[in-house]
C-alpha positions in Angstrom: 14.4 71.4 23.6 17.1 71.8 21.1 18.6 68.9 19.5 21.8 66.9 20.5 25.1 69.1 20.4 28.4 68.0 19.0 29.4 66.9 22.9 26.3 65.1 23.6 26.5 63.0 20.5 30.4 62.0 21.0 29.1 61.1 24.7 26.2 59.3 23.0 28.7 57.2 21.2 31.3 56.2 23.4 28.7 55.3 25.7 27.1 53.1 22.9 30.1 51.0 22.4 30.5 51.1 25.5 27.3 48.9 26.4 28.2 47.0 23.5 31.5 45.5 24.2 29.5 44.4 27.6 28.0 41.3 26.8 24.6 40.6 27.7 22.8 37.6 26.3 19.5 37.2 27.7 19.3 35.7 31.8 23.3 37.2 31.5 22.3 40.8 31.3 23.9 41.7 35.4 26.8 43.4 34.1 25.4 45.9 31.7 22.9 46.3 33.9 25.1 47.5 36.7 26.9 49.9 33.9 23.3 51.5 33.4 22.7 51.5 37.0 26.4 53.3 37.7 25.9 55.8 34.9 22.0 57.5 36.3 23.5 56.9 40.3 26.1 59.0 39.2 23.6 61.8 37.9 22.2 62.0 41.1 19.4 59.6 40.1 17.6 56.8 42.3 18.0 53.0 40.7 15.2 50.3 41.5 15.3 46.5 40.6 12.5 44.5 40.6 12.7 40.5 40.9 12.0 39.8 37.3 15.4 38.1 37.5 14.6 35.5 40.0 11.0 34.9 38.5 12.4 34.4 35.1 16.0 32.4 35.8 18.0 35.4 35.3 21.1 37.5 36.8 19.0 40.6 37.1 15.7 42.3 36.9 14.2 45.1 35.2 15.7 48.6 36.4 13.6 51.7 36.3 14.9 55.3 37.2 12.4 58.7 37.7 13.6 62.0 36.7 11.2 64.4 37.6 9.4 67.4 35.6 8.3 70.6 37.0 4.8 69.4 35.9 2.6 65.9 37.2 2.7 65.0 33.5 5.3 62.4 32.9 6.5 60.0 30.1 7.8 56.5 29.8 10.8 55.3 27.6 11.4 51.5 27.3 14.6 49.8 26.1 16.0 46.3 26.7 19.2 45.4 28.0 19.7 41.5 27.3 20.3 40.7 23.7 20.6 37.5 21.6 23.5 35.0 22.3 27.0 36.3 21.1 28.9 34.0 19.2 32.6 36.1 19.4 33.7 39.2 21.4 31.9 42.3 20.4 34.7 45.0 19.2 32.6 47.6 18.0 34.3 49.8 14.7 32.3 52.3 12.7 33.0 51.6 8.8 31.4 53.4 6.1 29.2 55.8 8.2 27.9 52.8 10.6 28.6 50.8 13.8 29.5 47.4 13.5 31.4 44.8 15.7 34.6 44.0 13.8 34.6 40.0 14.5 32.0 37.9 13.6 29.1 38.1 15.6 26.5 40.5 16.7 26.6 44.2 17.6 24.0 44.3 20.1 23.0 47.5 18.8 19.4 45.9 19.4 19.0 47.5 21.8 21.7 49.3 22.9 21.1 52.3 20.7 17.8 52.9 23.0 19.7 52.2 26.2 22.3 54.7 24.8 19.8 57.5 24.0 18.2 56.9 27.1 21.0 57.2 29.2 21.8 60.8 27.0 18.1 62.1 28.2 18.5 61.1 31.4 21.7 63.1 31.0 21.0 66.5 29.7 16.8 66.0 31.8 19.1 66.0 35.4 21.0 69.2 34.0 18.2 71.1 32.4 14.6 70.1 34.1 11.9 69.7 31.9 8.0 70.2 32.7 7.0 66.8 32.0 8.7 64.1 34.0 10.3 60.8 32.4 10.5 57.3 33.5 13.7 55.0 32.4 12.3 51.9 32.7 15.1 49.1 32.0 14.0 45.5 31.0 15.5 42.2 30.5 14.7 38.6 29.1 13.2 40.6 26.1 14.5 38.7 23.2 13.1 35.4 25.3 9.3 36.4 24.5 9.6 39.4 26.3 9.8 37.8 29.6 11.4 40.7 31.8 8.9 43.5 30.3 5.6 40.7 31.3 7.1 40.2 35.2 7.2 44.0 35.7 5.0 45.7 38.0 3.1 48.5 35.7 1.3 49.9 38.7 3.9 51.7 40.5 4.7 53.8 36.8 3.5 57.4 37.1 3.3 57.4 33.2 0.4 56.3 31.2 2.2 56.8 27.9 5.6 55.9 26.1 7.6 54.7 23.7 10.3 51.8 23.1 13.2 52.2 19.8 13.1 48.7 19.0 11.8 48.1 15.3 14.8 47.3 13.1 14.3 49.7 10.5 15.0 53.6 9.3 14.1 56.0 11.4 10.8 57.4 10.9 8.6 54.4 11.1 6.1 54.1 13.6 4.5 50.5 14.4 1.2 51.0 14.6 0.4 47.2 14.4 2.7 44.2 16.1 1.5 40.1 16.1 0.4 37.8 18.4 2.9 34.9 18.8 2.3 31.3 20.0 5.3 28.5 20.8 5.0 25.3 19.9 7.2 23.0 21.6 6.9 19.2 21.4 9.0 15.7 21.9 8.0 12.8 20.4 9.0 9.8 22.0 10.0 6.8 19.6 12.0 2.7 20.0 15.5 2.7 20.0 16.9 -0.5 18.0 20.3 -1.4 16.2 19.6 0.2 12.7 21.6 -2.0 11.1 20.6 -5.7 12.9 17.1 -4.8 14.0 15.6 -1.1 12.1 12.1 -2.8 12.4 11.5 -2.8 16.0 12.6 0.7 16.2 10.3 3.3 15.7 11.7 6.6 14.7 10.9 9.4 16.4 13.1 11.8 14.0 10.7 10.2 11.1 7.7 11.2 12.6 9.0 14.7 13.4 10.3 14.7 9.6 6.6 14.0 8.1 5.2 15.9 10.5 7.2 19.2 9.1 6.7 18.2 5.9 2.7 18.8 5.8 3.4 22.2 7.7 2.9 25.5 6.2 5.8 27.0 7.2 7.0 30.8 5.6 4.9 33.7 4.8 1.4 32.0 5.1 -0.1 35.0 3.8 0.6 38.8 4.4 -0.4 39.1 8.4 0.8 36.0 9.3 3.8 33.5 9.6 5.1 30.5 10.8 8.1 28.4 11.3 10.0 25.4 12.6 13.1 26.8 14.1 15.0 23.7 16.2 14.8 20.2 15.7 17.3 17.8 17.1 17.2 14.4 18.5 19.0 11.2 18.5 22.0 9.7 19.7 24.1 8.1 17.3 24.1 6.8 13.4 23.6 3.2 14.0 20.9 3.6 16.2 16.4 4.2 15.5 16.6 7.7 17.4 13.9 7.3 19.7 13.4 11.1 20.8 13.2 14.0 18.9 12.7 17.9 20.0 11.0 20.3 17.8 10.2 24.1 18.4 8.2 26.4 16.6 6.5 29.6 16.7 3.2 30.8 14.5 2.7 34.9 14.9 -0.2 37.3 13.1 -1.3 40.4 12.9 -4.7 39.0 13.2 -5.1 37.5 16.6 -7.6 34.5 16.0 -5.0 33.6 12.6 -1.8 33.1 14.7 -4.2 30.3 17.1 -5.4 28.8 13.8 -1.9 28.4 12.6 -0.3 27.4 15.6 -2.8 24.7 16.0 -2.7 23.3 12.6 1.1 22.8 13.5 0.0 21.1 16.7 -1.9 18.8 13.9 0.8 18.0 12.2 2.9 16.7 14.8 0.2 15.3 16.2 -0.7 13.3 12.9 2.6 12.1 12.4 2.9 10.6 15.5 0.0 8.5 15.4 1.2 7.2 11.9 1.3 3.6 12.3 4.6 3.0 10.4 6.8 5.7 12.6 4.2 5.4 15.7 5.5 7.7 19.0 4.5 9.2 22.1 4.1 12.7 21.7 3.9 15.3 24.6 3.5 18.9 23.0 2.5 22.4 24.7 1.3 25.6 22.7 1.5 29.0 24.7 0.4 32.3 23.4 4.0 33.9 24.2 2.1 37.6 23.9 -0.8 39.6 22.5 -0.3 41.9 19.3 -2.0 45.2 19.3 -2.9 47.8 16.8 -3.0 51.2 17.4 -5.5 53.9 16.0 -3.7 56.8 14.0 -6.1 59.7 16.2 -4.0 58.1 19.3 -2.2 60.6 21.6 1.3 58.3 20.8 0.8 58.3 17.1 -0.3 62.0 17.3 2.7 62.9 19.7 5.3 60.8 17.9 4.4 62.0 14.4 4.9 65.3 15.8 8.5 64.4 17.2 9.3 63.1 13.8 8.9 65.5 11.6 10.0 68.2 14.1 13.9 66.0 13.8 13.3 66.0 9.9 11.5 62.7 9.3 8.8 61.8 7.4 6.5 59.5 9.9 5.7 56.2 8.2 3.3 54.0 9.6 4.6 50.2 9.6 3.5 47.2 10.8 5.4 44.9 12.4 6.1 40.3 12.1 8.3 41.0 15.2 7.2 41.7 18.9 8.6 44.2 21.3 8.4 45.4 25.1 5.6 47.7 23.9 3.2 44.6 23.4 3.9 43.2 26.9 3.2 46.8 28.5 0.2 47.6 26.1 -0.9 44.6 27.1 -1.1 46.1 30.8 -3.0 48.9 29.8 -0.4 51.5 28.9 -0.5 52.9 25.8 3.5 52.3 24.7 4.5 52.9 21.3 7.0 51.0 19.5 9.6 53.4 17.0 12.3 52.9 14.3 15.7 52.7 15.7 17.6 52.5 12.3 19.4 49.0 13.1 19.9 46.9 10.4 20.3 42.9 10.1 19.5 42.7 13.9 20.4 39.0 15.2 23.2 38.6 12.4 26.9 39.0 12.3 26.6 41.7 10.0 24.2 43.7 12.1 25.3 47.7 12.1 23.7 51.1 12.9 24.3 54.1 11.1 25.8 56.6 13.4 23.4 59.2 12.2 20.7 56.8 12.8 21.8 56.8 16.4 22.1 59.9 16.6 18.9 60.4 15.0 16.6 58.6 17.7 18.6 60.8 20.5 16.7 63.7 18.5 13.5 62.5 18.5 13.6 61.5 22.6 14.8 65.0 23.1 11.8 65.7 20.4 9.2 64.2 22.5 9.6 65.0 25.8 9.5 68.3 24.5 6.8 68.0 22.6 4.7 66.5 25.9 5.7 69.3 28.1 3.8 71.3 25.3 
């Protein structure tokens, strides 16, 4: 399978900022959706969508299309179509070389550089059939703990193997190693009072949160493993003891047994300050394991097949791990052996986030790449 030709890649690209300019913020993600759905009906291609929608307070659910191979032999490709929330209209412009969204706010390029790609398979795979067969599957809710991806039924795919392009980083790496994340989430429950007649019989629940973060360790705990507060808010007014305050958190490693250790010393904390007699407060606080991290050995048939696939496109595989999670934990977490790959975005979640168009055009290569590598 040769790589992308000069009308493929134009179609790749207009069809990127296409999907971009259609905004999707997670639970919002129905119209791009029906633009995917649109695009592989009018290849001639069946469309199914699941209920992950309903289950997880969303417009849509998780879409997956089959194109088949002249073989039983057949490969998955994951990419997610919700993305963080968009702050301005997204106007995408390349400058210098790259895609970015000319106002301030995100490009959505995570992940609609893989949506793109996979939408230029599915393309050229319906004109020129290949011996393995490929599965699109389509998810949603992944930036909200990969929430589509966990609600999807892994039983009715043919595959056993795939890959997602969702690591924000050149192309070429491979993540052979992703965390395990836990939420903390927890409201403490103070006294209102005047704060300027009566501060004494008020007991402030924005205090105890306050001490309580104080004692965290928060950051780069150490090289597997991190933590962080990333909400807090409470309160009602300046002149009054804020008697409720919300705090969220996450705690994530590499090292399955350090993310619960960490997550739970943050549950200490909190629950610590609380009890402190001099900002006493109710405290009702939940800890969930949001999804498993995985590592994968470098003999495995995705490694193997990917590092193939790379360096037949012109890139030197790197092996990386990962502080961030993807779709592939969710599905290895089923039992399929997904991979997760570089997709060349940079300053993904930002209003400076861009792609490189060769980067884009890149991890259209290496899809071509592999499929044609597992018909081998």
């Amino acid at each position: 399978m040769t790589a992308a030709t000069d009308a493929e890649r134009r179609q790749l690209h207009d069809n990127f900022a296409a999907l971009c300019r259609i905004p999707s913020p997670s639970g919002s993600e129905r119209r791009c959706a029906d633009a995917v759905s649109a695009e592989l009906r009018g290849l001639g291609l069946t469309v199914a969508e699941d209920d992950a929608g309903a289950a997880i307070g969303g417009d849509c659910g998780n879409l997956l299309a089959r194109i088949p191979g002249s073989g039983e032999r057949s490969l998955l490709f994951c990419a997610h179509l919700d993305t963080v929330p968009v702050a301005e209209p997204i106007e995408p412009v390349v400058r210098d070389g790259g895609w970015e969204n000319a106002n301030e706010a995100i490009l959505g390029a995570d992940n609609k550089v893989a949506v793109a790609a996979m939408l230029a398979l599915a393309r050229r795979l319906t004109a020129v059939q290949s011996a393995v067969g490929v599965e699109l599957l389509f998810t949603v809710g992944e930036e909200v703990a990969l929430a589509g991806a966990k609600e999807f039924e892994v039983g009715i795919l043919r595959s056993r193997l795939g890959y997602t392009f969702d690591s924000a980083s050149p192309v070429g790496g491979v993540v052979v190693a992703s965390p395990t994340h836990y939420r903390i989430a927890a409201e403490l429950r103070g006294v209102a009072a005047h704060a300027g007649v009566r501060p004494e019989m008020g007991r402030s629940a924005i205090l105890a949160a306050a001490r309580a973060i104080a004692s965290m360790r928060l950051g780069r705990i150490d090289s597997q493993t991190t933590a962080n507060i990333g909400t807090i808010d409470g309160g009602s007014a300046a002149n009054i003891v804020p008697d409720r305050c919300r705090v969220l958190g996450e705690a994530r490693s590499l090292e399955a047994a350090r993310a619960e250790q960490i997550a739970s010393e943050l549950v200490e904390c909190l629950t610590d300050a609380a009890n402190d007699p001099e900002c006493e407060c109710d405290l009702d606080i939940t800890m969930e394991r949001q999804f498993d991290g995985y590592r994968v050995r470098p003999s495995s048939a995705e490694v193997t097949l990917a590092f193939g696939a790379l360096r037949e496109c012109g890139y030197e595989p790197r092996p990386t791990t990962s502080g961030g999670g993807s779709d592939a934990n969710a599905l290895r977490a089923r039992g399929l052996d997904v991979l997760n790959l570089a997709n060349g975005t940079e300053r993904n979640h930002e209003p400076s986030e861009r792609v490189s168009t060769a980067a884009l055009e890149g991890i259209l290569d290496v899809a071509f790449a592999l499929v044609e590598r597992a018909s081998g």
